[in-house]
C-alpha positions in Angstrom: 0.0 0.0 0.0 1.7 3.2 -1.0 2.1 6.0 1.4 -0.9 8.0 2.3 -2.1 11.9 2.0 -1.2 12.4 4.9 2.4 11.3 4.4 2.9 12.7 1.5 1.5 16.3 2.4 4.3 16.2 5.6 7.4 15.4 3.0 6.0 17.7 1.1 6.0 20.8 3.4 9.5 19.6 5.1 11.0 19.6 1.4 9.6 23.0 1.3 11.0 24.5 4.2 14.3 22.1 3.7 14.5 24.4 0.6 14.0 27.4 2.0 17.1 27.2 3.9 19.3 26.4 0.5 19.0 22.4 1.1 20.4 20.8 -1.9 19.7 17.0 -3.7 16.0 16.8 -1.7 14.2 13.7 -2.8 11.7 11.8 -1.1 10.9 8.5 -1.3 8.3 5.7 -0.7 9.5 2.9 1.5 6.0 2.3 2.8 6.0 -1.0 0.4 9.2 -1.7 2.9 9.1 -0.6 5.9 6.0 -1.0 8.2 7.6 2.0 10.5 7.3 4.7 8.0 5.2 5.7 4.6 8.5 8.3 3.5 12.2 9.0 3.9 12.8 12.9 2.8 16.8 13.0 2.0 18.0 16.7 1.9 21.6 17.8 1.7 23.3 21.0 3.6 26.6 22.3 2.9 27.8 22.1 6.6 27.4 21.2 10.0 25.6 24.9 10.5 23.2 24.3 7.5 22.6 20.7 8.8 20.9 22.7 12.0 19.1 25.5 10.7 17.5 22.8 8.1 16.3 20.4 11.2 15.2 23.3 12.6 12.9 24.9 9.5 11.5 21.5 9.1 11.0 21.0 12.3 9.1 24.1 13.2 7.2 23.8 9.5 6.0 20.2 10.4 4.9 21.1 14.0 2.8 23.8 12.1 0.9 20.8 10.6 0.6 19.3 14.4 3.6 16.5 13.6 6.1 16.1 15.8 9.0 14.0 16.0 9.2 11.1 18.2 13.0 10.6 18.1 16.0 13.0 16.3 18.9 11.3 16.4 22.7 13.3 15.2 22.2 16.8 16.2 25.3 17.3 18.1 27.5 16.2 15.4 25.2 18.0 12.8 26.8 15.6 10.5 23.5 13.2 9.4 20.4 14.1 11.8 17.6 12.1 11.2 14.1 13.4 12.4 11.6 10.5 12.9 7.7 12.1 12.6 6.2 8.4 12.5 4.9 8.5 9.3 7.7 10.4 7.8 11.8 10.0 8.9 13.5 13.1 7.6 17.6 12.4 6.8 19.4 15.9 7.2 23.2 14.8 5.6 26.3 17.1 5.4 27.0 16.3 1.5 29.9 14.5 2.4 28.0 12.2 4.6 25.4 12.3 1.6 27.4 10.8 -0.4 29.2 8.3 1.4 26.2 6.9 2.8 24.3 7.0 -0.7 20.6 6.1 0.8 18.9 6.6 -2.7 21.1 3.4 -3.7 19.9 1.7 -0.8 16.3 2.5 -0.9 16.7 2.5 -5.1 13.7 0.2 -5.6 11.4 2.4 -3.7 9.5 4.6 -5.6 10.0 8.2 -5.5 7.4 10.1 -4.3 6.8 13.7 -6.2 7.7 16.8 -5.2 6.6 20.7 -6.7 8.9 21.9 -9.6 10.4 24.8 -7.4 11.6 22.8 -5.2 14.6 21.3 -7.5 16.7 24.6 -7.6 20.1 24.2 -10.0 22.9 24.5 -7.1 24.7 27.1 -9.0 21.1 29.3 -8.7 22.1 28.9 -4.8 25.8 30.7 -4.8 25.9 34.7 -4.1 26.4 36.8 -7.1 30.0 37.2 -7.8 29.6 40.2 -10.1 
């Protein structure tokens, strides 16, 4: 059974405010076929440790918003890979570096990828200061 409204709705709006703050690479995925903990994973990228915490903390004041809140967050000291667990929705907030080692799309590749609004997929050189 594929993840619900409800579900979706919640990756959608932490993808939004994940964006706000510049994340990078946000996808979100379907593992409900999977996983009987969770209908989504939401995989966001920050360029460091202090974009890591002011993306957990967008999301998590955008999701509260919609009355979720997280049950567990797990990484925040290290600000390295936080995940955020909402029930139906676990939020992964990686430092690139970590994104990449780690590579959860390749784990979860099977899973079908859940959509996400057009403005959220922002080129990465659209997100650098002007240099003229």
């Amino acid at each position: 059974m594929p993840a619900d409204d409800r579900s979706r709705h919640l990756a959608v709006v932490a993808a939004r405010a994940a964006a706000d703050k510049k994340a990078q690479e946000i996808i979100a995925l379907d593992v409900s076929e999977r996983l009987v903990l969770t209908d989504v994973f939401l995989v966001v990228s920050a360029a460091n440790e202090r974009q890591v915490k002011s993306v957990v903390d967008a999301i998590d004041e955008a999701l509260h918003k919609e009355g979720a809140k997280a049950v567990r967050k797990e990484g925040l000291s290290e600000a390295r890979w936080v995940l955020m667990d909402y029930g139906d929705v676990v939020v992964h907030v990686q430092h690139e570096e970590d994104r990449e080692y780690y590579a959860l799309e390749r784990l979860w590749k099977d899973c079908p990828v859940v959509g996400l609004p057009d403005d959220l997929y922002v080129p990465a050189d659209e997100n650098e200061p002007d240099q003229g």
